[in-house]
C-alpha positions in Angstrom: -14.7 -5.8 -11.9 -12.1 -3.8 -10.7 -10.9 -3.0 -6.6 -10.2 0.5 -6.3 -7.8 0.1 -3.5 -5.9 -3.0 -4.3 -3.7 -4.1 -1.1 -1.7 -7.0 -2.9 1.1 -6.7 -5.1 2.1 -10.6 -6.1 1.5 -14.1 -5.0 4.5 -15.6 -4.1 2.6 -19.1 -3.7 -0.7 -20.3 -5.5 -2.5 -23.8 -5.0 -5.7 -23.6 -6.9 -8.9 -24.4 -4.4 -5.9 -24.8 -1.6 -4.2 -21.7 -0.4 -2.6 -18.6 -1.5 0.2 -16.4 -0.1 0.1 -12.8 -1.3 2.9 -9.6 -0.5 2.1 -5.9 -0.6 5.0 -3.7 -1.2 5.1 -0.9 1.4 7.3 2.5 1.1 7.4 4.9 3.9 6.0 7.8 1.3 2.7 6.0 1.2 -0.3 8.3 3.0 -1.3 5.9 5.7 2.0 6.0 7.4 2.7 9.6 8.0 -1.4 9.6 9.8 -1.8 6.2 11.5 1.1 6.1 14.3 3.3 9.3 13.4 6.9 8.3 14.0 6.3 4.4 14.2 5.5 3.0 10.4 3.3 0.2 10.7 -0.1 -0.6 8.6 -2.9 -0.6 10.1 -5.0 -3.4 11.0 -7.5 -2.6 8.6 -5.6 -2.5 5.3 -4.0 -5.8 6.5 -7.2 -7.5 6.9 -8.6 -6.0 3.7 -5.3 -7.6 1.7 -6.2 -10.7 3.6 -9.8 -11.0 2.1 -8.7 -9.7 -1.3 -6.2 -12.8 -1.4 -8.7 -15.0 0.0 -11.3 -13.5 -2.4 -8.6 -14.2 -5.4 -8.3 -18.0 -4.3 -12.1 -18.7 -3.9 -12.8 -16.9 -7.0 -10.2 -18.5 -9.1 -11.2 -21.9 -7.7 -15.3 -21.2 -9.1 -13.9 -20.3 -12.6 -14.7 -16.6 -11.7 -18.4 -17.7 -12.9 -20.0 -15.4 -9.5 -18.5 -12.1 -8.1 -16.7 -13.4 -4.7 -17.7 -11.4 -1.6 -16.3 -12.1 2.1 -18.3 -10.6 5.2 -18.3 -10.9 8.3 
């Protein structure tokens, strides 16, 4: 199973079934920051949340052996 969008680029720390600390790379070129606030770069709460769950979804996945597909609502 592939993510279409995916909002993390590395873990810089990884503690199986603990906690996991993910970066996304940003440049000024990508789409969401010429729309979002014009003039004032920031990502918007939305794709930070969604990189949030992804890493969370990583860790709890990883942790279950990947045997079930990992989904976080609500």
């Amino acid at each position: 199973h592939l993510m279409r969008w995916t909002w993390i680029d590395r873990f810089v720390a990884f503690e199986s079934g603990k906690f996991a600390t993910a970066v996304k790379n940003l440049s000024l070129a990508e789409d969401h920051f010429a729309d979002h606030v014009p003039g004032f770069p920031v990502m918007p709460a939305p794709l930070i949340l969604e990189g949030l769950a992804q890493t969370g979804g990583i860790l709890v996945g990883e942790a279950r052996q990947y045997r079930e597909n990992v989904v976080l609502a609500k």
